[in-house]
TORTIZA-787943 format. One record per residue: x, y, z of N, C-alpha, C in turn; residue number from 1; residue in one letter. Coordinates in Angstrom, 1 decimal, decimal comma, always signed. Atoms other than C-alpha are relative to their C-alpha. Layout:
N
+--------+--------+--------+--------+---------+--------+--------+--------+--------+-----+-----+
|  neast | nnorth |    nup | caeast | canorth |   caup |  ceast | cnorth |    cup |   n | res |
+--------+--------+--------+--------+---------+--------+--------+--------+--------+-----+-----+
|      X |      Y |      Z |      X |       Y |      Z |      X |      Y |      Z | NUM |   a |
...
+--------+--------+--------+--------+---------+--------+--------+--------+--------+-----+-----+
***
This chain:
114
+--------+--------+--------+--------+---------+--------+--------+--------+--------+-----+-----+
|  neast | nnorth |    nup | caeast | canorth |   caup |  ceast | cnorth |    cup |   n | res |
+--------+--------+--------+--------+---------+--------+--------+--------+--------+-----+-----+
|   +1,2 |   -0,9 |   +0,0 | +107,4 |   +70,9 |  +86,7 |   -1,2 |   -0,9 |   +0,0 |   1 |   x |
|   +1,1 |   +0,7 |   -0,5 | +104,0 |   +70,0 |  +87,6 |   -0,8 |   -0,1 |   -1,4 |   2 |   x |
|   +0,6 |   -0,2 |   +1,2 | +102,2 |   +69,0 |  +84,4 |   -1,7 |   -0,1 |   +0,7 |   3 |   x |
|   +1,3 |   -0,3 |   +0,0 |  +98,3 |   +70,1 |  +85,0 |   -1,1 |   -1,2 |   -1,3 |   4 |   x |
|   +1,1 |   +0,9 |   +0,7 |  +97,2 |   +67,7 |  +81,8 |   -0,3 |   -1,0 |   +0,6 |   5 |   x |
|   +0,2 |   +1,1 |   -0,6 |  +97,4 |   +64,9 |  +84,0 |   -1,1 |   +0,1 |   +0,4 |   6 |   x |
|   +1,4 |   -0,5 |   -1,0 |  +94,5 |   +66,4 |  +86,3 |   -0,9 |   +0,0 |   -0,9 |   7 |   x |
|   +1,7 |   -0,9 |   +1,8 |  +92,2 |   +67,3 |  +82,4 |   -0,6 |   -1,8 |   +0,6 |   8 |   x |
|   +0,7 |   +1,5 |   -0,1 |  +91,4 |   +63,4 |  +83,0 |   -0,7 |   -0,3 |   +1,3 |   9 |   x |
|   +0,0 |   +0,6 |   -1,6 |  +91,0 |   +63,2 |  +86,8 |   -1,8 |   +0,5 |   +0,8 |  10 |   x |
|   +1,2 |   -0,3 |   -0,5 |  +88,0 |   +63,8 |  +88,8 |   -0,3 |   +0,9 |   +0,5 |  11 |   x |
|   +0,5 |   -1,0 |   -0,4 |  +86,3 |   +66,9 |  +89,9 |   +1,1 |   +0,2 |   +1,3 |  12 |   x |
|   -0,1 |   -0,1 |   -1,2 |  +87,3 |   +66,4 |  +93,4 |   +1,5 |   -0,4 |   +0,4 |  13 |   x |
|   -1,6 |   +0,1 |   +0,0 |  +90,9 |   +65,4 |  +92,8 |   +0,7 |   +1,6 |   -0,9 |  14 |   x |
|   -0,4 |   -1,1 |   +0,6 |  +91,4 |   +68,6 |  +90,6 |   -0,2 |   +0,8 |   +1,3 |  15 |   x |
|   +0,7 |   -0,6 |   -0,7 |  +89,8 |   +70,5 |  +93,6 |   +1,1 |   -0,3 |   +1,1 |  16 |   x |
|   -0,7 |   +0,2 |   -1,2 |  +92,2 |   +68,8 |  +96,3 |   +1,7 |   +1,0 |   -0,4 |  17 |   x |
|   -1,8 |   -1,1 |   +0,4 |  +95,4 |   +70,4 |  +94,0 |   +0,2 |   +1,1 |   +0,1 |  18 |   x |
|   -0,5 |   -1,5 |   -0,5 |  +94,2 |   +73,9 |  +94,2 |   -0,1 |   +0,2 |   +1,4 |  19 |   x |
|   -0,2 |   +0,2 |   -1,8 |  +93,4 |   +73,1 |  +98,2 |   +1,3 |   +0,3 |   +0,3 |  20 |   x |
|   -1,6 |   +0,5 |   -0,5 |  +97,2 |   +71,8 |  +98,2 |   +0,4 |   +1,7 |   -0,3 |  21 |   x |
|   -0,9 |   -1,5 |   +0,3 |  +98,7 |   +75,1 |  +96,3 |   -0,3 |   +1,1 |   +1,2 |  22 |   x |
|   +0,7 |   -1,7 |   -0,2 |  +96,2 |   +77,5 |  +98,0 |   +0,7 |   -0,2 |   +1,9 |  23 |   x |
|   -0,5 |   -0,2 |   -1,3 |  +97,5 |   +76,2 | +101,7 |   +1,8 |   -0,2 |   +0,0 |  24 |   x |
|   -1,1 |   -0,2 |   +0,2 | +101,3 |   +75,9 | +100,7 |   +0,4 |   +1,3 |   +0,1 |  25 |   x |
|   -0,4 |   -1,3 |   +0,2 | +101,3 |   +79,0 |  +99,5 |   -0,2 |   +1,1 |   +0,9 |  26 |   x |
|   +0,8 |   -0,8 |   -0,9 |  +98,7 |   +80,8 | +101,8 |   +0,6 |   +0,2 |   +1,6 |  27 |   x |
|   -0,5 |   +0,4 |   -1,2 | +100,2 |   +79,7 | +105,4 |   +0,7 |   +0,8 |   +0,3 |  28 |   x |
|   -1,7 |   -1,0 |   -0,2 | +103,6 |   +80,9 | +104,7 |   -0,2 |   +1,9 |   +0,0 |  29 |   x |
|   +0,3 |   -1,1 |   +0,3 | +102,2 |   +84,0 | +103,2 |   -0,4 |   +1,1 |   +1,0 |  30 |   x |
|   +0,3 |   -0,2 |   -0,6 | +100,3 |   +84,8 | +105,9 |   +0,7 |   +0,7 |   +1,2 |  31 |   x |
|   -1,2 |   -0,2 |   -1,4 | +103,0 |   +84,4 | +108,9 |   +0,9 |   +1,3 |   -0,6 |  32 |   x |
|   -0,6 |   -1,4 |   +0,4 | +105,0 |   +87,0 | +106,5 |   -0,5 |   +1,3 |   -0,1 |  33 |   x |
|   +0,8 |   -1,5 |   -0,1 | +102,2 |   +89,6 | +106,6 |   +0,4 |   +0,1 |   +1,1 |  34 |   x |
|   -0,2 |   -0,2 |   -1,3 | +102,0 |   +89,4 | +110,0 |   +1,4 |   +0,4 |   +0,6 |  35 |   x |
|   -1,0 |   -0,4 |   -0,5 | +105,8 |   +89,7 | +110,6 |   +0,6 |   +1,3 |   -0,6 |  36 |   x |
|   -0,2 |   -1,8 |   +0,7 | +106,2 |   +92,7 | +108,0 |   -0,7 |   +0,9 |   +0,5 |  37 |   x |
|   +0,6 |   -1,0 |   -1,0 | +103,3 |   +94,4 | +109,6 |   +0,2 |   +0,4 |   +1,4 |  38 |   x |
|   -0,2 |   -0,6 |   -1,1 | +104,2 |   +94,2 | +112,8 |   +1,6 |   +0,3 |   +0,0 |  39 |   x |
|   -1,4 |   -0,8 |   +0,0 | +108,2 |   +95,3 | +112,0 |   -0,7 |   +1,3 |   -0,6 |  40 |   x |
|   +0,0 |   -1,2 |   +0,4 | +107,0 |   +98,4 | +110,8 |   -0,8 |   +0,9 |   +0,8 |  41 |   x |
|   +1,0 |   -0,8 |   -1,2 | +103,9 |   +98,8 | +113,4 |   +1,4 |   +0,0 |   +0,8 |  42 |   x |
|   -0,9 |   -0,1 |   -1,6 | +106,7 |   +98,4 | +116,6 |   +0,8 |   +1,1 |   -0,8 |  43 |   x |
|   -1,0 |   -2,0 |   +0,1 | +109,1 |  +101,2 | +114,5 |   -0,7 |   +0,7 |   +0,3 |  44 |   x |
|   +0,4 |   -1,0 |   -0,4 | +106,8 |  +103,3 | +114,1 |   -0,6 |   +0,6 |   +1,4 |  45 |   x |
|   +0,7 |   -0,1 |   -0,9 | +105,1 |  +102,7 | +117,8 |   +1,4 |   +0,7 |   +0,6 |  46 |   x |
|   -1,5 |   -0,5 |   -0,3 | +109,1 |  +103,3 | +119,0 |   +0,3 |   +1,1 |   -0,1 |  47 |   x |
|   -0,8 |   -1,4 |   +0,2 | +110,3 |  +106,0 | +117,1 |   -1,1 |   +1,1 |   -0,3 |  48 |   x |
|   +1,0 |   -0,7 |   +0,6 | +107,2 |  +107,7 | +115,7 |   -1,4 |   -0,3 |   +0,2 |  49 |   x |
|   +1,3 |   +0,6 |   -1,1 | +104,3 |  +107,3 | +118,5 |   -1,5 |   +1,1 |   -0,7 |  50 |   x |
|   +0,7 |   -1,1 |   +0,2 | +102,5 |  +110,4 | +117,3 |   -0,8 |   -0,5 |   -1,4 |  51 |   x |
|   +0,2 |   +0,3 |   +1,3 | +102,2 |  +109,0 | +113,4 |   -0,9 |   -1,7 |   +0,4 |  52 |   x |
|   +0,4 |   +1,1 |   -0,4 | +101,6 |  +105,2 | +115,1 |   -1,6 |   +0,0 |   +0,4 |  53 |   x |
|   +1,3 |   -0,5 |   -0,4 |  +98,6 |  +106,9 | +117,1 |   -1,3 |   +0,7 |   -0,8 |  54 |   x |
|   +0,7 |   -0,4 |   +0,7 |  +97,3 |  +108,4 | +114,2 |   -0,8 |   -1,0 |   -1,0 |  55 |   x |
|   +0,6 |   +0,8 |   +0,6 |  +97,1 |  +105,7 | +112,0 |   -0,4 |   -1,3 |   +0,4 |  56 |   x |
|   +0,4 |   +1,4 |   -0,3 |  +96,2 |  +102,7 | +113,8 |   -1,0 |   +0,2 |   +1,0 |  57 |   x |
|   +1,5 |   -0,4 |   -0,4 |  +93,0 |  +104,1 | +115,5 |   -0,8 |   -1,2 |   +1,3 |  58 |   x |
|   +0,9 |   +1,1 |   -1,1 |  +92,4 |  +100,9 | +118,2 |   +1,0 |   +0,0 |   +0,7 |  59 |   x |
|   -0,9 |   +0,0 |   -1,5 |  +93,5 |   +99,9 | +121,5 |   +1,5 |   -1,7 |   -0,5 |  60 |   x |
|   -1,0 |   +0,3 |   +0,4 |  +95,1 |   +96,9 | +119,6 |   +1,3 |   +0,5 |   -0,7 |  61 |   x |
|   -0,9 |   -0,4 |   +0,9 |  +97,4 |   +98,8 | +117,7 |   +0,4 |   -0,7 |   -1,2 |  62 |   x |
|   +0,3 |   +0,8 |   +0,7 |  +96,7 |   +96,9 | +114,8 |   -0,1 |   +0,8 |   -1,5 |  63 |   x |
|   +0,0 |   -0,7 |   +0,7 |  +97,3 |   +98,4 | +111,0 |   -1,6 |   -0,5 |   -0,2 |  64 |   x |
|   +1,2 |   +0,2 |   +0,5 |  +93,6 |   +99,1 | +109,6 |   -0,2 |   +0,2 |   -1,4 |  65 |   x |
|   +0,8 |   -0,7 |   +1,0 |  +91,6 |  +100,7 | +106,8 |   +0,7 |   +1,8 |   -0,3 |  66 |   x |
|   -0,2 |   -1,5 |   -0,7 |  +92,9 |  +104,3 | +108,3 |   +1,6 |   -0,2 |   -0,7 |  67 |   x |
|   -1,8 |   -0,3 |   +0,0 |  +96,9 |  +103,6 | +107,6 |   +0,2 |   -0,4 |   -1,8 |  68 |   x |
|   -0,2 |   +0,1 |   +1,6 |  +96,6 |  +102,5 | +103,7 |   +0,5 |   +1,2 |   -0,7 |  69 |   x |
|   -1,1 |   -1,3 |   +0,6 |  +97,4 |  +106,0 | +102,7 |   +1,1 |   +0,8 |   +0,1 |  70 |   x |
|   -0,9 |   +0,1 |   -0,3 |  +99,9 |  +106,1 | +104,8 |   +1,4 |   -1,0 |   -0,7 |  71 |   x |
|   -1,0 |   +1,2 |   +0,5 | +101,6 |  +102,7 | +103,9 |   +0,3 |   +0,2 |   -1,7 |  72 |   x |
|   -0,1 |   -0,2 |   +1,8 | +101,4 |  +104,0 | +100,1 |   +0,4 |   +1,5 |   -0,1 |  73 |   x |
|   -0,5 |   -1,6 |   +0,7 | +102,3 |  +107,7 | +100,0 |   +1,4 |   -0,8 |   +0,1 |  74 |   x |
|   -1,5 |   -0,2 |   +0,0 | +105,9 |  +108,4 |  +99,7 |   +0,1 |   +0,7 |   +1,5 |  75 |   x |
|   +0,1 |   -0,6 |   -1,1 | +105,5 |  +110,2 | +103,3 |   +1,4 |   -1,1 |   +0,8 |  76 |   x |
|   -1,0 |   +1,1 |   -0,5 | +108,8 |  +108,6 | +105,1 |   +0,3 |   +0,6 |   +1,5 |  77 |   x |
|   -0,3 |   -0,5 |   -1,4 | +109,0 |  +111,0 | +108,3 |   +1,0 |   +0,3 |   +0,2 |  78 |   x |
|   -1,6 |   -0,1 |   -0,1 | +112,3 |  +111,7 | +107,4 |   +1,3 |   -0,8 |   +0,4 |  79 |   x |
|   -0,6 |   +1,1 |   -1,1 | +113,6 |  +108,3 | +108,8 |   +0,4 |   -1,1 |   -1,0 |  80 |   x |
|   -0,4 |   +1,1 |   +0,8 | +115,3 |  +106,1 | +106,3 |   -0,4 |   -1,5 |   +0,3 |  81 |   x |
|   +0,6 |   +0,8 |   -0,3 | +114,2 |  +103,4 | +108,1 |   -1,3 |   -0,5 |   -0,3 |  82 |   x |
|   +1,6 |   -0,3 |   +1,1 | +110,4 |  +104,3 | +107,7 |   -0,2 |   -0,8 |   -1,5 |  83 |   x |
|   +0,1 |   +0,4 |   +1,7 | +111,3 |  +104,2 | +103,9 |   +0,4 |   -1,2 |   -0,2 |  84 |   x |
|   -0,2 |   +1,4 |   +0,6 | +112,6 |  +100,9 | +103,9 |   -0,7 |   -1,1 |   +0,8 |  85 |   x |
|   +1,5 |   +0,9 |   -0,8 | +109,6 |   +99,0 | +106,4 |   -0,5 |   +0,3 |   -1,5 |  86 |   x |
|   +1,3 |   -0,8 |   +0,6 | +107,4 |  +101,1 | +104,2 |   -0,1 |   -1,0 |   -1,4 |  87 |   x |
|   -0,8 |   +0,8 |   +1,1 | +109,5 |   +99,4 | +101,1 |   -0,5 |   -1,4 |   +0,2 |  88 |   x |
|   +0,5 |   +1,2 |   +0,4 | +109,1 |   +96,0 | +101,8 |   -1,3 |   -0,1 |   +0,3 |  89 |   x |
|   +1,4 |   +0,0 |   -0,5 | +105,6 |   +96,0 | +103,2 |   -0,8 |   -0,3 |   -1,1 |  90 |   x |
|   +1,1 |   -0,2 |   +2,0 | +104,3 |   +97,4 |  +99,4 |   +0,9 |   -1,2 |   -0,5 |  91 |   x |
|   -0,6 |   +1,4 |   +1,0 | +106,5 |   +94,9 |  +98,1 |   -0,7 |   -1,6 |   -0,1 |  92 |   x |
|   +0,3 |   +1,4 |   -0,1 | +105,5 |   +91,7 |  +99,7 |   -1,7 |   +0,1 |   +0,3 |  93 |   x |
|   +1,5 |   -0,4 |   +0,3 | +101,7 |   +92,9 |  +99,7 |   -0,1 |   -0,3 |   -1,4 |  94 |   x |
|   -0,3 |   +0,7 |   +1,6 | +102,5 |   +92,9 |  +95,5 |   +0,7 |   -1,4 |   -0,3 |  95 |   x |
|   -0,1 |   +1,5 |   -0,2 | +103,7 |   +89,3 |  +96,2 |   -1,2 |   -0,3 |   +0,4 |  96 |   x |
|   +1,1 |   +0,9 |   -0,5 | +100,7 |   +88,3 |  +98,3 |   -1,4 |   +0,4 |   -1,3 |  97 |   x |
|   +1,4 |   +0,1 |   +0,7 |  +98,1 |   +90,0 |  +95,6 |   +0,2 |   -0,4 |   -1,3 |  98 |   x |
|   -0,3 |   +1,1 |   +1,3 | +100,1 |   +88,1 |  +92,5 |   -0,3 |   -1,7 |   +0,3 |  99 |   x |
|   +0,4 |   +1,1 |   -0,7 |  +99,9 |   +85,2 |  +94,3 |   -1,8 |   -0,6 |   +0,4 | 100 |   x |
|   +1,7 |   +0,1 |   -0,3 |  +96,2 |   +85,3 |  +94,9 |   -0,6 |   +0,4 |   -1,4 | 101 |   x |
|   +0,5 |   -0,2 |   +1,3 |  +95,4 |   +86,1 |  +91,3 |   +0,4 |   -1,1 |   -0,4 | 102 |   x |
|   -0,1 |   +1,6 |   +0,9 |  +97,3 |   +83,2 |  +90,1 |   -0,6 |   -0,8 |   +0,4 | 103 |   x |
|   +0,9 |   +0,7 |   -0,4 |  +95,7 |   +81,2 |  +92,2 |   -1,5 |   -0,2 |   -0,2 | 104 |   x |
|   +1,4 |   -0,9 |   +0,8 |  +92,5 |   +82,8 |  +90,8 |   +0,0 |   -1,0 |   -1,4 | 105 |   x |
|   -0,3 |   +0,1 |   +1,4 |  +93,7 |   +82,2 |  +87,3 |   +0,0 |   -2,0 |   -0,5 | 106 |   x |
|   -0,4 |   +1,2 |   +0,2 |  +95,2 |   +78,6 |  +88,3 |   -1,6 |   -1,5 |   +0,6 | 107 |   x |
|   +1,3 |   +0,7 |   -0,5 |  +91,6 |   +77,5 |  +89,9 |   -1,2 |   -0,2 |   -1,3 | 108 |   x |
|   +1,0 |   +0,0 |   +1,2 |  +89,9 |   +78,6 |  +86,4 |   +0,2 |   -0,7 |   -0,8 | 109 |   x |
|   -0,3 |   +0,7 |   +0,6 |  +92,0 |   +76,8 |  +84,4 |   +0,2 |   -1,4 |   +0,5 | 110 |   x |
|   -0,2 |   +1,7 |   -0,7 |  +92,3 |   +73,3 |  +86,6 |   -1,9 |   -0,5 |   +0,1 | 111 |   x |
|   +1,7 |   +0,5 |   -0,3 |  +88,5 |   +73,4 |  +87,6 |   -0,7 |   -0,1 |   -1,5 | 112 |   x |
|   +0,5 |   -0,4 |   +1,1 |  +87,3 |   +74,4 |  +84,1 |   +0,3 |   -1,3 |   -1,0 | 113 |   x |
|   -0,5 |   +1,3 |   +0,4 |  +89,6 |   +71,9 |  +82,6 |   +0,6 |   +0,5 |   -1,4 | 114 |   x |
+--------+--------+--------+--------+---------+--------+--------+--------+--------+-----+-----+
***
Protein backbone atom coordinates (compact mmCIF):
# COMPACT_ATOMS: atom_id res chain seq x y z
CA UNK A 1 0.00 0.00 0.00
CA UNK A 2 1.01 3.44 -0.95
CA UNK A 3 1.92 5.26 2.22
CA UNK A 4 0.94 9.11 1.54
CA UNK A 5 3.25 10.21 4.78
CA UNK A 6 6.16 9.94 2.75
CA UNK A 7 4.89 12.77 0.35
CA UNK A 8 3.82 15.26 4.14
CA UNK A 9 7.83 15.92 3.74
CA UNK A 10 8.17 16.23 -0.12
CA UNK A 11 7.81 19.21 -2.21
CA UNK A 12 4.79 20.91 -3.44
CA UNK A 13 5.44 19.83 -6.89
CA UNK A 14 6.34 16.19 -6.22
CA UNK A 15 3.00 15.87 -4.12
CA UNK A 16 1.25 17.46 -7.31
CA UNK A 17 3.05 14.98 -9.81
CA UNK A 18 1.27 11.89 -7.52
CA UNK A 19 -2.18 13.18 -7.93
CA UNK A 20 -1.18 13.82 -11.94
CA UNK A 21 -0.05 10.04 -11.77
CA UNK A 22 -3.43 8.61 -10.03
CA UNK A 23 -5.65 11.19 -11.86
CA UNK A 24 -4.20 9.78 -15.45
CA UNK A 25 -4.12 6.00 -14.44
CA UNK A 26 -7.32 6.13 -13.38
CA UNK A 27 -8.86 8.66 -15.84
CA UNK A 28 -7.60 7.11 -19.27
CA UNK A 29 -8.96 3.80 -18.64
CA UNK A 30 -12.15 5.32 -17.26
CA UNK A 31 -12.74 7.19 -20.11
CA UNK A 32 -12.22 4.33 -22.94
CA UNK A 33 -14.98 2.48 -20.67
CA UNK A 34 -17.48 5.34 -21.00
CA UNK A 35 -17.10 5.52 -24.38
CA UNK A 36 -17.59 1.74 -24.86
CA UNK A 37 -20.71 1.39 -22.48
CA UNK A 38 -22.24 4.38 -24.14
CA UNK A 39 -21.84 3.40 -27.33
CA UNK A 40 -23.14 -0.59 -26.50
CA UNK A 41 -26.23 0.76 -25.47
CA UNK A 42 -26.38 3.79 -28.19
CA UNK A 43 -25.92 0.96 -31.25
CA UNK A 44 -28.96 -1.35 -29.31
CA UNK A 45 -31.01 1.05 -29.00
CA UNK A 46 -30.14 2.62 -32.76
CA UNK A 47 -30.81 -1.39 -33.92
CA UNK A 48 -33.60 -2.46 -32.08
CA UNK A 49 -35.32 0.68 -30.81
CA UNK A 50 -34.71 3.51 -33.70
CA UNK A 51 -37.75 5.45 -32.67
CA UNK A 52 -36.56 5.80 -28.75
CA UNK A 53 -32.70 6.26 -30.29
CA UNK A 54 -34.17 9.26 -32.35
CA UNK A 55 -35.81 10.67 -29.63
CA UNK A 56 -33.13 10.88 -27.25
CA UNK A 57 -30.07 11.63 -28.96
CA UNK A 58 -31.27 14.84 -30.75
CA UNK A 59 -27.94 15.29 -33.27
CA UNK A 60 -26.78 14.02 -36.57
CA UNK A 61 -23.92 12.35 -34.49
CA UNK A 62 -26.05 10.19 -32.60
CA UNK A 63 -24.22 10.90 -29.58
CA UNK A 64 -25.97 10.39 -25.92
CA UNK A 65 -26.55 14.20 -24.58
CA UNK A 66 -28.28 16.32 -21.92
CA UNK A 67 -31.85 15.11 -23.63
CA UNK A 68 -31.26 11.05 -22.77
CA UNK A 69 -30.33 11.40 -18.87
CA UNK A 70 -33.97 10.76 -18.03
CA UNK A 71 -34.02 8.22 -20.08
CA UNK A 72 -30.71 6.40 -18.94
CA UNK A 73 -32.19 6.80 -15.25
CA UNK A 74 -35.95 5.93 -15.28
CA UNK A 75 -36.79 2.42 -14.92
CA UNK A 76 -38.38 2.77 -18.68
CA UNK A 77 -36.79 -0.60 -20.28
CA UNK A 78 -39.04 -0.82 -23.55
CA UNK A 79 -39.89 -4.10 -22.61
CA UNK A 80 -36.48 -5.52 -23.84
CA UNK A 81 -34.39 -7.24 -21.20
CA UNK A 82 -31.62 -6.25 -22.91
CA UNK A 83 -32.45 -2.42 -22.58
CA UNK A 84 -32.51 -3.19 -18.80
CA UNK A 85 -29.31 -4.60 -18.65
CA UNK A 86 -27.15 -1.73 -21.09
CA UNK A 87 -29.31 0.59 -19.07
CA UNK A 88 -27.77 -1.47 -15.77
CA UNK A 89 -24.40 -1.20 -16.35
CA UNK A 90 -24.17 2.20 -17.77
CA UNK A 91 -25.72 3.72 -14.13
CA UNK A 92 -23.41 1.42 -12.62
CA UNK A 93 -20.05 2.25 -14.14
CA UNK A 94 -21.11 6.08 -14.20
CA UNK A 95 -21.36 5.43 -10.04
CA UNK A 96 -17.81 4.13 -10.49
CA UNK A 97 -16.64 7.02 -12.65
CA UNK A 98 -18.32 9.71 -10.06
CA UNK A 99 -16.62 7.72 -6.85
CA UNK A 100 -13.63 7.78 -8.55
CA UNK A 101 -13.62 11.44 -9.21
CA UNK A 102 -14.60 12.37 -5.64
CA UNK A 103 -11.81 10.41 -4.30
CA UNK A 104 -9.63 11.96 -6.32
CA UNK A 105 -11.19 15.25 -4.99
CA UNK A 106 -10.80 14.05 -1.52
CA UNK A 107 -7.20 12.42 -2.32
CA UNK A 108 -5.93 15.95 -3.92
CA UNK A 109 -7.14 17.73 -0.54
CA UNK A 110 -5.49 15.63 1.68
CA UNK A 111 -1.90 15.21 -0.40
CA UNK A 112 -1.91 18.99 -1.42
CA UNK A 113 -3.04 20.26 1.94
CA UNK A 114 -0.67 18.00 3.66
Amino acid sequence: MLRFTHYSSSSEDARFHLIIAFALITWIPTGFLSLYEGNRLRAYLRDNHAQMWERITYSTTGMFNIHSIPFILSSEDLGDQNVRYLKSNFKRFWAFALTQFFFLFALSLVVLIG
